[in-house]
SERO-4910 file (N, C-alpha, C, O; in steps of 0.05 Angstrom, whole numbers):
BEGIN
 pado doro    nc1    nc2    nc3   cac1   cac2   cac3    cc1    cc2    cc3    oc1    oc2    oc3
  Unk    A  -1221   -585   4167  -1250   -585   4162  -1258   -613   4151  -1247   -627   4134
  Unk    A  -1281   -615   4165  -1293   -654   4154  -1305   -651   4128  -1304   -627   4123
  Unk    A  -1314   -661   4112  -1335   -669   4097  -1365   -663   4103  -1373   -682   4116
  Unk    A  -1381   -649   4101  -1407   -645   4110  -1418   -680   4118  -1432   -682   4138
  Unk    A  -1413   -702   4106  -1421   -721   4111  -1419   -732   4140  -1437   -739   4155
  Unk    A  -1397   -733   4143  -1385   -737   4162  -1402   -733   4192  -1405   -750   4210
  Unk    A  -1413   -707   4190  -1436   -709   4220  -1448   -734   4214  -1454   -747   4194
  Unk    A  -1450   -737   4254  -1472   -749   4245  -1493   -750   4255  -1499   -732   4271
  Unk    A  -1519   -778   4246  -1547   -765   4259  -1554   -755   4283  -1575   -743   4286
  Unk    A  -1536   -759   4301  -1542   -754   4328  -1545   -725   4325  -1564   -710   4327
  Unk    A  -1519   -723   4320  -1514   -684   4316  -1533   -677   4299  -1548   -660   4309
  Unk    A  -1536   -681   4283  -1558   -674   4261  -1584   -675   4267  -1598   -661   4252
  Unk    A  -1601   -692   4291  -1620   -691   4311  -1629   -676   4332  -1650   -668   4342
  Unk    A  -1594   -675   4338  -1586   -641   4351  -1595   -617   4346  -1594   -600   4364
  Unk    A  -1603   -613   4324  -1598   -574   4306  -1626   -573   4315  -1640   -592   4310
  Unk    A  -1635   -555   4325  -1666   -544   4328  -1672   -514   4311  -1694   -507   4302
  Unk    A  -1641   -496   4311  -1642   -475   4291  -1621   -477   4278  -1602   -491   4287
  Unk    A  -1621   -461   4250  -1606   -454   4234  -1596   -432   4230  -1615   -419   4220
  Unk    A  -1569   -409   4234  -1559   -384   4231  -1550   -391   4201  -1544   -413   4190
  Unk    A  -1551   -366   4191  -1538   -367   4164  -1535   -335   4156  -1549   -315   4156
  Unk    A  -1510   -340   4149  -1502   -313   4137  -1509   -316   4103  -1511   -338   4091
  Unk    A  -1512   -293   4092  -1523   -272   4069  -1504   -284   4050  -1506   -306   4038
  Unk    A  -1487   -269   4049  -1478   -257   4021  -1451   -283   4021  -1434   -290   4038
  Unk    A  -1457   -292   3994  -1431   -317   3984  -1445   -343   4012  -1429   -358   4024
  Unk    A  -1470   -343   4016  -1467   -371   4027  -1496   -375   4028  -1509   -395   4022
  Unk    A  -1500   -362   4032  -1550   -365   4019  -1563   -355   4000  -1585   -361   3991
  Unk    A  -1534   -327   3990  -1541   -319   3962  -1521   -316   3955  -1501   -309   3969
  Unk    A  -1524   -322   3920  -1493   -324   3901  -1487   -301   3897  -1506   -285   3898
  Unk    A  -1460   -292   3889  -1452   -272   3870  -1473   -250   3856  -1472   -226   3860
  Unk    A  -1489   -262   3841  -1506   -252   3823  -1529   -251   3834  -1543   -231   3830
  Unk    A  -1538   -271   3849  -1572   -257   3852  -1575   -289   3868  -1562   -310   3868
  Unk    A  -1597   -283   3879  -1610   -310   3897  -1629   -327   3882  -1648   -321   3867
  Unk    A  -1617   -352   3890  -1634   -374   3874  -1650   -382   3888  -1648   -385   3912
  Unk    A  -1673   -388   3872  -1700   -400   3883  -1696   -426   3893  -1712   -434   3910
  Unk    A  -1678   -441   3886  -1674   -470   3904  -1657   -470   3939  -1652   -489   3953
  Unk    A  -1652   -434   3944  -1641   -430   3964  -1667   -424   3982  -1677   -437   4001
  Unk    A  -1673   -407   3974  -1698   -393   3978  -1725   -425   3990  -1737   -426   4011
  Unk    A  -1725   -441   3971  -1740   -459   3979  -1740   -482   4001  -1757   -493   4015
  Unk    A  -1705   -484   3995  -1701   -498   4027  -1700   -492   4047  -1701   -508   4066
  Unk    A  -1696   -457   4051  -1695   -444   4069  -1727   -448   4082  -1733   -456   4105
  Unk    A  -1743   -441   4060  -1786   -457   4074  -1779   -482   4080  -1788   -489   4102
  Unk    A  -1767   -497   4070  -1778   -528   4078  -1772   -532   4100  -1789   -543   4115
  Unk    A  -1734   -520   4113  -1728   -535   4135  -1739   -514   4156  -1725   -517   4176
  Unk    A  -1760   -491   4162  -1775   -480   4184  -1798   -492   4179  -1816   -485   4195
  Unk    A  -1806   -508   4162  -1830   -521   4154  -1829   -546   4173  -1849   -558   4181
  Unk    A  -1805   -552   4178  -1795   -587   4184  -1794   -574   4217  -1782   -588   4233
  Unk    A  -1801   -557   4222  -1789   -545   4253  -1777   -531   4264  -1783   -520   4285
  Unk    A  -1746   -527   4245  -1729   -518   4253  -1725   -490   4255  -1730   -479   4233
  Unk    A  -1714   -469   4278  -1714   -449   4270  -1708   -431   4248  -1710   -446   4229
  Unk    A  -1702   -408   4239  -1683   -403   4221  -1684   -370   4223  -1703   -355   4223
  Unk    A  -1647   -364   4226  -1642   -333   4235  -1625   -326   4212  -1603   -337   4214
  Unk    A  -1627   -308   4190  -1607   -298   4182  -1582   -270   4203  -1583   -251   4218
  Unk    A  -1567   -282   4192  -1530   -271   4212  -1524   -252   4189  -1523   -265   4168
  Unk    A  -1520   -222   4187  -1509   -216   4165  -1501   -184   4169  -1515   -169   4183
  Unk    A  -1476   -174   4153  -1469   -151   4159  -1487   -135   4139  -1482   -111   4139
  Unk    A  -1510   -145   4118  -1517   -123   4114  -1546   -106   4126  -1561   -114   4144
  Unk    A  -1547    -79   4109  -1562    -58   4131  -1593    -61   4143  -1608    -80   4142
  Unk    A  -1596    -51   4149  -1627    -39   4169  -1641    -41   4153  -1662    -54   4156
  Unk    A  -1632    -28   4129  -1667    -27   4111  -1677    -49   4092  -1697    -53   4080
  Unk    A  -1647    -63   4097  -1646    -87   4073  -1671   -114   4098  -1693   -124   4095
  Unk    A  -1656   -113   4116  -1663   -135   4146  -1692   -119   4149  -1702   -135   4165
  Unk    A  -1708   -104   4147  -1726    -95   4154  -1748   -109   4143  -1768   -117   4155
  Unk    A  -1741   -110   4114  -1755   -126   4089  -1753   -158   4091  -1773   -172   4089
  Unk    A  -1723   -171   4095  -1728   -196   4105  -1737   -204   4127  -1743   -227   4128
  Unk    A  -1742   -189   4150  -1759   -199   4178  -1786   -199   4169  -1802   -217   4170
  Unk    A  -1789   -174   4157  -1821   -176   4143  -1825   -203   4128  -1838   -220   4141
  Unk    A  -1816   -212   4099  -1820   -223   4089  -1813   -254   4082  -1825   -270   4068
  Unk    A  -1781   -255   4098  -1773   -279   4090  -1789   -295   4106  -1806   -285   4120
  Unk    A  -1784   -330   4105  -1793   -344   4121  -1767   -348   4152  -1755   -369   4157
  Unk    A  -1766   -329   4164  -1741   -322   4184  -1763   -319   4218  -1785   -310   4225
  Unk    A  -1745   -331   4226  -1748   -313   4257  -1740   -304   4267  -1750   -302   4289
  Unk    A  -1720   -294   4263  -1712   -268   4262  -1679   -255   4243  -1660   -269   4236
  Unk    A  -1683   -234   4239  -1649   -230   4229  -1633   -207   4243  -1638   -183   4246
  Unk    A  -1610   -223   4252  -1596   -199   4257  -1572   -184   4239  -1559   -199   4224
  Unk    A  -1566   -150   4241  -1555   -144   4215  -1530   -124   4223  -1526   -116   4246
  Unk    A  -1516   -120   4206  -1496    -96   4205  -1483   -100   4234  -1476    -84   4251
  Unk    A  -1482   -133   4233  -1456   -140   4250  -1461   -142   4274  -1442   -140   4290
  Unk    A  -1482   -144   4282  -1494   -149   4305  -1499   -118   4324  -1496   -114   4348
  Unk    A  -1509   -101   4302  -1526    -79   4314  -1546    -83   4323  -1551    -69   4343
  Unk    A  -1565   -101   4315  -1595   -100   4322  -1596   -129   4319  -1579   -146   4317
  Unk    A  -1628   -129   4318  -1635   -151   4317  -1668   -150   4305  -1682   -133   4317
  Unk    A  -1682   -165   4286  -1712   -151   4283  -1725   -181   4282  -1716   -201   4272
  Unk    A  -1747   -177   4293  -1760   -202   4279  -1788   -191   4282  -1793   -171   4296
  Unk    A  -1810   -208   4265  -1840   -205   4268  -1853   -217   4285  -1848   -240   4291
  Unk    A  -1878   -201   4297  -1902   -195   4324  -1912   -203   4307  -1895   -199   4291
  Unk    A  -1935   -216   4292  -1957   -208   4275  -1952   -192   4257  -1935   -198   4240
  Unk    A  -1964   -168   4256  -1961   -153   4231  -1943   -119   4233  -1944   -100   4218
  Unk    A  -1927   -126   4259  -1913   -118   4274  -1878   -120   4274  -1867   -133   4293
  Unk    A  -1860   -106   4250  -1832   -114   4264  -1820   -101   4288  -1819    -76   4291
  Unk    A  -1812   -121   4307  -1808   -107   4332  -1769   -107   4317  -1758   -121   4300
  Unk    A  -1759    -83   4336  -1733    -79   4332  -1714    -83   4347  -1718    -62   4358
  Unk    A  -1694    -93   4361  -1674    -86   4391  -1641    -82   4373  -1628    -95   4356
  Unk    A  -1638    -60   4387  -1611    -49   4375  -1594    -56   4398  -1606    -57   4419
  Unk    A  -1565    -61   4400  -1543    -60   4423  -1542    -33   4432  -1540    -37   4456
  Unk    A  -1543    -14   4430  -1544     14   4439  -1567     26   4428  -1579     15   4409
  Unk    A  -1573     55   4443  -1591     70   4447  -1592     94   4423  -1570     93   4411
  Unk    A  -1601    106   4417  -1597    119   4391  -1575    148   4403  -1560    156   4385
  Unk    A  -1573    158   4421  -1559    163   4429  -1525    164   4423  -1509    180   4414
  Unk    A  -1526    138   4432  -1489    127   4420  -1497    125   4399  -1486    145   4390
  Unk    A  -1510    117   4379  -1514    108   4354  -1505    139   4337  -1491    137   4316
  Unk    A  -1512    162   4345  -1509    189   4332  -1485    196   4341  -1474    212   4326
  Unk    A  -1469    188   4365  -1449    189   4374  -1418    174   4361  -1395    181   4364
  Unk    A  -1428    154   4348  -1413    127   4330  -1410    143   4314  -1388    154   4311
  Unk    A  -1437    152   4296  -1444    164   4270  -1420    180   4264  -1402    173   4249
  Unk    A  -1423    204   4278  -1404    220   4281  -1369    219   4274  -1356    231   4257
  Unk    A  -1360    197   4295  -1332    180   4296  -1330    173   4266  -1316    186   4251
  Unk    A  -1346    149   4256  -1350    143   4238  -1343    154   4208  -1333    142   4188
  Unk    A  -1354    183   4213  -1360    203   4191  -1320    207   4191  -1304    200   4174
  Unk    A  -1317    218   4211  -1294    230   4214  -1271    204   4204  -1260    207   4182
  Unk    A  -1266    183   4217  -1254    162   4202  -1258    161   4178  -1236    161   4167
  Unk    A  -1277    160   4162  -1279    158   4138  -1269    185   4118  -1259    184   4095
  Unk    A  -1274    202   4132  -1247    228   4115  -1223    219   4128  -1207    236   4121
  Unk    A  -1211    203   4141  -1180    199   4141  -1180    177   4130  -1156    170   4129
  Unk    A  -1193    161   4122  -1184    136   4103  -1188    150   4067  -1175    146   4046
  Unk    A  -1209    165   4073  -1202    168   4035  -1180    185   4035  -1168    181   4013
  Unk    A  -1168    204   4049  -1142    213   4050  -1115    193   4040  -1099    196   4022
  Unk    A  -1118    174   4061  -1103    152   4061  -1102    134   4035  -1081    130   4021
  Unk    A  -1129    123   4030  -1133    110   4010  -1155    116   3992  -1178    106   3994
  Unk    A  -1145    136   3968  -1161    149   3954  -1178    143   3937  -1194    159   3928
  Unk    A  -1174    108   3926  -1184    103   3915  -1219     88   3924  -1238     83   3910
  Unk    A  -1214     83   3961  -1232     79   3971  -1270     87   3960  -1281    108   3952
  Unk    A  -1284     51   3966  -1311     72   3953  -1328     53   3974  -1323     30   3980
  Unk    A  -1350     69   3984  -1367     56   3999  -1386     44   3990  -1396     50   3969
  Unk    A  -1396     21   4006  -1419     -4   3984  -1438     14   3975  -1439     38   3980
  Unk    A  -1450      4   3964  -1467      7   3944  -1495     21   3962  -1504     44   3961
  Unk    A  -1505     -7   3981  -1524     -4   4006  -1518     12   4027  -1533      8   4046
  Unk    A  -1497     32   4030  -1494     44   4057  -1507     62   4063  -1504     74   4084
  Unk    A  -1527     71   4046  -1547     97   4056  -1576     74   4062  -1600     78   4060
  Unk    A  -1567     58   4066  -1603     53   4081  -1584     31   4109  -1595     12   4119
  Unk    A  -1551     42   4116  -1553     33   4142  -1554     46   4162  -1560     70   4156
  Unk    A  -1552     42   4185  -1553     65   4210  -1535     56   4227  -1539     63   4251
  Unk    A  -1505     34   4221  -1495     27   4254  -1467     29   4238  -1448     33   4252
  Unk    A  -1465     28   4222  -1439     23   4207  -1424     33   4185  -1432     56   4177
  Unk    A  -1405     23   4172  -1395     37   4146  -1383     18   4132  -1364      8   4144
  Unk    A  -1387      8   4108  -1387    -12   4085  -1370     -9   4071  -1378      8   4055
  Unk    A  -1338    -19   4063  -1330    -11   4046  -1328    -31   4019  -1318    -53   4017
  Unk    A  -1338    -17   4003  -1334    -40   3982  -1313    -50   3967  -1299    -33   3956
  Unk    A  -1307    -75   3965  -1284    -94   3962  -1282   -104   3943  -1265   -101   3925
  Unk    A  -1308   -125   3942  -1308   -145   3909  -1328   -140   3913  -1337   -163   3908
  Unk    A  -1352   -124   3920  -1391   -128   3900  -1385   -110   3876  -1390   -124   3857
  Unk    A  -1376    -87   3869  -1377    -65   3848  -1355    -53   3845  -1354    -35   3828
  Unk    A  -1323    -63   3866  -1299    -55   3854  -1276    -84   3863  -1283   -106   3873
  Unk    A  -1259    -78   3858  -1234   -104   3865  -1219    -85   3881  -1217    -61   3876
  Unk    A  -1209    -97   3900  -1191    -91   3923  -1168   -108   3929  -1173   -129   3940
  Unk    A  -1156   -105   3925  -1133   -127   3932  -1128   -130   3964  -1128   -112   3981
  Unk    A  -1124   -162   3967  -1119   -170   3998  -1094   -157   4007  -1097   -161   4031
  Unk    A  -1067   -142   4004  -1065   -132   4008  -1067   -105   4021  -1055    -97   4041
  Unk    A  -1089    -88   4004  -1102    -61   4012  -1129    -64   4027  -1142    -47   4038
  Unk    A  -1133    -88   4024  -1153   -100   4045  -1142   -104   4071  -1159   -106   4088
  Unk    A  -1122   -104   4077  -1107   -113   4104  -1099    -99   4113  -1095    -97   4137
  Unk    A  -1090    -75   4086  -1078    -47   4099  -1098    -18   4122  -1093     -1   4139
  Unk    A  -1128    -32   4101  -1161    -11   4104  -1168    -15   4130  -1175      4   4145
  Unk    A  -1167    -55   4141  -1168    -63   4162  -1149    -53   4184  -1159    -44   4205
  Unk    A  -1120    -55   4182  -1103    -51   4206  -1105    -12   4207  -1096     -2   4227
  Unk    A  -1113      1   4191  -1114     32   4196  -1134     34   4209  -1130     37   4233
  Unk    A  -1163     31   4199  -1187     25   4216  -1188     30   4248  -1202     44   4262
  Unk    A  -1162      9   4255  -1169    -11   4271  -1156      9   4297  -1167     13   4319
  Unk    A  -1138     16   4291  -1120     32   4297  -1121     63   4305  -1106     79   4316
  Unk    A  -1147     60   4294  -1156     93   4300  -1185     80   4318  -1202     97   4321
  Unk    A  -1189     55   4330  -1206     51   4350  -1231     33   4345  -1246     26   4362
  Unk    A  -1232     28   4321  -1265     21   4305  -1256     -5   4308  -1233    -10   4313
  Unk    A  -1275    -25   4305  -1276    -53   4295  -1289    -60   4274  -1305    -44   4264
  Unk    A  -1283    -88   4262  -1274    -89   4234  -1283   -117   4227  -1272   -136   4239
  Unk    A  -1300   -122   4209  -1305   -152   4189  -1290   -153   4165  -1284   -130   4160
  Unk    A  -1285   -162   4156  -1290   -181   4131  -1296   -186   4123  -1290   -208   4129
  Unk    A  -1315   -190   4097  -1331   -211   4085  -1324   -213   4054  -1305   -202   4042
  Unk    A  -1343   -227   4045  -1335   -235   4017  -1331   -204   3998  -1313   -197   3982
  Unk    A  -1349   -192   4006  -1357   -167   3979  -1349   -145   3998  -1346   -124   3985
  Unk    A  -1344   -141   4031  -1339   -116   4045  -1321   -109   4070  -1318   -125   4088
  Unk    A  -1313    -92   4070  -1303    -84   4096  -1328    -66   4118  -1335    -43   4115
  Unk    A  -1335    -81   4133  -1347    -74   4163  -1328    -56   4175  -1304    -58   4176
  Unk    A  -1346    -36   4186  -1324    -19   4201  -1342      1   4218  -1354     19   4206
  Unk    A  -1345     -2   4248  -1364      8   4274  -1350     13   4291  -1326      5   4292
  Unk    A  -1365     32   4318  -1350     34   4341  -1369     22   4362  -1393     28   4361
  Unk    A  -1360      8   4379  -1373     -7   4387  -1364    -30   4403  -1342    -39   4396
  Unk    A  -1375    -42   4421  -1365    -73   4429  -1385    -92   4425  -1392   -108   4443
  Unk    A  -1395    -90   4399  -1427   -101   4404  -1411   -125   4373  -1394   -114   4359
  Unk    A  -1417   -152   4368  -1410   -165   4348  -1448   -193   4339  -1472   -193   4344
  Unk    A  -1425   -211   4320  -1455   -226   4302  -1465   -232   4326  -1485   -222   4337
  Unk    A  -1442   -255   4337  -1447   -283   4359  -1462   -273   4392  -1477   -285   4407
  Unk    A  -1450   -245   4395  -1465   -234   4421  -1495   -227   4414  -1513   -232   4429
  Unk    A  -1499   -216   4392  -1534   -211   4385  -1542   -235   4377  -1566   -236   4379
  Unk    A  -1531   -260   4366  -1544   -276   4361  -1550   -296   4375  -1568   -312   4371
  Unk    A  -1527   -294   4404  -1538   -307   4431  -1559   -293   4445  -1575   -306   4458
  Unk    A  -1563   -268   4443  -1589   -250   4444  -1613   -269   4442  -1624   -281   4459
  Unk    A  -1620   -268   4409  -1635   -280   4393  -1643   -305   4401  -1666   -309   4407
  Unk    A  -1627   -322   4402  -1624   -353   4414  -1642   -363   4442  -1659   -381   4445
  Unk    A  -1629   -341   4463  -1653   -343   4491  -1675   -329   4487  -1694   -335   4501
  Unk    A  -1679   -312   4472  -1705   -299   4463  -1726   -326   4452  -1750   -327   4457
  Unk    A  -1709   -345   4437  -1719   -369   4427  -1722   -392   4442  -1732   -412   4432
  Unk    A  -1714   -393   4472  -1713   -410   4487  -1697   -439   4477  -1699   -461   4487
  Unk    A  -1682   -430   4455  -1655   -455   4456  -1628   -437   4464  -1623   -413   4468
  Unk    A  -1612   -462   4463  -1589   -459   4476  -1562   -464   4449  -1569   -470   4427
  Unk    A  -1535   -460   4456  -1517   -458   4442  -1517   -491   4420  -1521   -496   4396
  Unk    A  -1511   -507   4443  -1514   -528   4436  -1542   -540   4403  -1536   -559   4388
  Unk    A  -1558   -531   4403  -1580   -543   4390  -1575   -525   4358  -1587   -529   4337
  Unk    A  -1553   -507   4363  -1548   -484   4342  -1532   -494   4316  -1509   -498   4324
  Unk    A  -1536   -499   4290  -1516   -499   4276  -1512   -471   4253  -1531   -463   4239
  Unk    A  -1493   -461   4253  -1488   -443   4232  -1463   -445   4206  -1441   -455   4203
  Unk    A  -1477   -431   4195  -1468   -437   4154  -1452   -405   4149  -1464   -384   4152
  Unk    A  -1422   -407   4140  -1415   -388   4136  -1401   -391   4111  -1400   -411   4096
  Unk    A  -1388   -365   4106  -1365   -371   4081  -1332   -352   4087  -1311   -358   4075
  Unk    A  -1333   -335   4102  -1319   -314   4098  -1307   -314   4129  -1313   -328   4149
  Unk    A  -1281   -285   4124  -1266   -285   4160  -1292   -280   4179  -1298   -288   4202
  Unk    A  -1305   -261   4159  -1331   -248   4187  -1352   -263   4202  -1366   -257   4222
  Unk    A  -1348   -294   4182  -1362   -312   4202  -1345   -333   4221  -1355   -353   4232
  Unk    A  -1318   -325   4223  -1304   -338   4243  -1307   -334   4276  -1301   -348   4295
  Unk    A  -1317   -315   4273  -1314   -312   4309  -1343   -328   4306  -1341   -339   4328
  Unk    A  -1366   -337   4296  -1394   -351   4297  -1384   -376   4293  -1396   -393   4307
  Unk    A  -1364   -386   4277  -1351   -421   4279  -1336   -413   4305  -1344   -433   4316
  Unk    A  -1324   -402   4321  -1322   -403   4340  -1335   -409   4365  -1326   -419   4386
  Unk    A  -1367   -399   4357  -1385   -393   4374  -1398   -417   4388  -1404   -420   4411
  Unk    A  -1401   -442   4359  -1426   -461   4365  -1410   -491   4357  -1391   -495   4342
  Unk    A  -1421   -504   4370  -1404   -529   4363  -1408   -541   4341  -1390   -555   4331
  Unk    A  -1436   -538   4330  -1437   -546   4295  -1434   -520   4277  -1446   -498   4279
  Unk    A  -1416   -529   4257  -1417   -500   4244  -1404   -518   4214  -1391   -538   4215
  Unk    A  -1413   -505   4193  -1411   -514   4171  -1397   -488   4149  -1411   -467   4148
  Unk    A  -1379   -489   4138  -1375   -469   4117  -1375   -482   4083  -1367   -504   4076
  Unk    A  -1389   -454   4065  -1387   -471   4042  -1364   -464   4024  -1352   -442   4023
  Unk    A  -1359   -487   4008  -1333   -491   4003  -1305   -471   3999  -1281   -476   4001
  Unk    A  -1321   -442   3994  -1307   -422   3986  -1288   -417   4014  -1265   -407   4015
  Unk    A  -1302   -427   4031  -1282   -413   4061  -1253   -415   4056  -1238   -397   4061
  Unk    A  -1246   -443   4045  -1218   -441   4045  -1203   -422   4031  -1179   -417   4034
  Unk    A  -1220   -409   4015  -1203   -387   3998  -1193   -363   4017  -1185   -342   4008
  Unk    A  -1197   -372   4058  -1191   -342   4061  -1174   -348   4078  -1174   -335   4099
  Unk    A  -1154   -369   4075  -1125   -385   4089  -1116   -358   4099  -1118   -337   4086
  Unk    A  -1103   -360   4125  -1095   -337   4134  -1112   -314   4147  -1102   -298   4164
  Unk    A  -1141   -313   4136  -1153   -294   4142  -1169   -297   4159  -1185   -279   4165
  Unk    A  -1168   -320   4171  -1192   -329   4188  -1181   -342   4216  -1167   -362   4215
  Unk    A  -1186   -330   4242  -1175   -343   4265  -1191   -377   4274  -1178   -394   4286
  Unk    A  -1213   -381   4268  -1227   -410   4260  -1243   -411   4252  -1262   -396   4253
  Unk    A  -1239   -444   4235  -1252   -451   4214  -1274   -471   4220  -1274   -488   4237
  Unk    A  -1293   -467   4202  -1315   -489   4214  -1309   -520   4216  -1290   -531   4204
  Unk    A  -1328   -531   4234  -1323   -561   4237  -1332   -575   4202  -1318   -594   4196
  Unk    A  -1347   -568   4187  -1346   -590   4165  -1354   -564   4147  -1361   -542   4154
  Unk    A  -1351   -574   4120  -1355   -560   4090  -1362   -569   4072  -1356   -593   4070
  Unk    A  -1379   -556   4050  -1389   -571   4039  -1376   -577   4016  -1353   -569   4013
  Unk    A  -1395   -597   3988  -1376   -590   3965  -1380   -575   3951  -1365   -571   3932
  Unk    A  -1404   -562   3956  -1411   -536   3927  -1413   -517   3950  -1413   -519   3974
  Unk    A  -1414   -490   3929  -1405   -460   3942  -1435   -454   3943  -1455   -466   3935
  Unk    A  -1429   -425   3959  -1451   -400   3957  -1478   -420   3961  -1479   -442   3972
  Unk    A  -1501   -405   3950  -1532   -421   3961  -1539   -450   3950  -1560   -461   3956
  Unk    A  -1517   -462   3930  -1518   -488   3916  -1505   -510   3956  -1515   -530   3966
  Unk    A  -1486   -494   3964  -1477   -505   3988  -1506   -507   4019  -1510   -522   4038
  Unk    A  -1516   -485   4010  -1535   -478   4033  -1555   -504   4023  -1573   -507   4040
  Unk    A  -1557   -518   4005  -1584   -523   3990  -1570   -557   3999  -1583   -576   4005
  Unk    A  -1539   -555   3997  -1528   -583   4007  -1536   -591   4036  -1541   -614   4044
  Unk    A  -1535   -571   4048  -1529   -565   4086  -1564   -586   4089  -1573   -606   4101
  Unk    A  -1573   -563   4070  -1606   -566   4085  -1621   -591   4074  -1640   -601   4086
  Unk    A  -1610   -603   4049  -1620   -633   4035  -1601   -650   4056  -1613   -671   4061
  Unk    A  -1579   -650   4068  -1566   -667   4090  -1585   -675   4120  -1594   -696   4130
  Unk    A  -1587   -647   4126  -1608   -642   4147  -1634   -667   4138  -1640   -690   4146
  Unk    A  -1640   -653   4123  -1674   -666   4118  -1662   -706   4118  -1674   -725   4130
  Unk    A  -1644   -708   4107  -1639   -738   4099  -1640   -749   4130  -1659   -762   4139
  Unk    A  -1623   -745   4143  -1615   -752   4168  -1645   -752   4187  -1647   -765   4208
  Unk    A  -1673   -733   4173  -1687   -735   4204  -1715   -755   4188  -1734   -763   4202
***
């Protein structure tokens, strides 16, 4: 991984939108800072698009399509996708509600053979306002060890479901639907292309999205997930969480 400096203006003339994932990389640990929050207005102010990428739920993404300064967000791992009409959030889900009650189901039933399995198992905090998935909580309100994190993952996985990562959760859906396929969705909906895309991550769950785009930035914390990640972004920053996002986006602005 480069130095965030390291791009350069050309590429940085390049970016027409911005993807960014949630949790440990636009908001900290504790709570979201207003200097994240503010660069996030400046740089759709300056032009540029801006999509939040993020595994968390429906009701949370319902509230930021409404209110953030976004065009759109997609959530819970690339179930849907929402953005605002006017005074209008329109919705597009990867499946029909149909499979969705059909997942549900699977879902339910996996989740009595994992607390069997692993009893100490507890689901996030937010999983009753989602509708595509199942959250397990890791580091937001308990500690999990990478170990029993790897163990939650390969059982999961194994009984058919697919599976994230992230800083604070285990993702876990049935489905072939992921971020980077709804967020190429999103993208021609926007009439740009891969190329003009840069995205900001921290965690494994944003590896297959540094996969995705040829600019991709993680903040510093990424390296903490050696091993856990099949690829890593092209450059990083030097501060973590939304202090990093606030780096990405004062770089941006310098360069145009």
């Amino acid at each position: 991984m480069l130095p965030l400096t390291d791009m350069s203006t050309e590429e940085s003339h390049n970016i027409k939108a911005i993807l960014f994932d949630l949790d440990g990389t636009f908001v900290n640990s504790d709570e979201l800072k207003s200097k994240a929050y503010s660069s996030l207005e400046t740089i759709r102010e300056k032009g540029l698009k801006t999509i939040a990428v993020t595994g968390r739920p429906a009701g949370w993404c319902d509230l930021i399509s409404r209110w953030w300064p976004v065009d759109a967000v997609v959530g819970e791992n690339g179930a849907f996708y929402f953005y605002k009409r006017g005074d209008q959030i329109i919705r597009k889900t990867f499946y029909d509600s149909e499979v969705q009650h059909a997942n549900r189901v699977k879902l339910d039933l996996l989740f009595e053979k994992l607390r069997v399995r692993f009893p100490s198992i507890k689901v996030a905090s937010d999983q009753s306002f989602r509708q595509w998935d199942l959250a397990i909580d890791v580091a937001e309100e308990v500690r999990v060890s990478k170990k029993e994190i790897i163990e939650i993952v390969n059982f999961a996985e194994a009984e058919g479901a697919c599976t994230a990562i992230s800083n604070i959760h285990i993702n876990i859906w049935f489905g072939n639907y992921t971020k980077e396929q709804m967020s190429l969705k999103v993208i021609r909906k926007l009439d740009l292309n891969s190329k003009n895309i840069l995205y900001i991550g921290d965690s494994p769950n944003d590896s297959p999205m540094f996969n995705c785009f040829d600019s991709t930035v993680g903040v510093s914390s990424v390296i903490n997930y050696e091993g856990l990640m099949k690829t890593y972004p092209k450059y990083i920053t030097k501060n973590d969480e939304g202090n990093g996002f606030v780096e990405l986006i004062d770089f941006l602005i310098s360069t145009r």
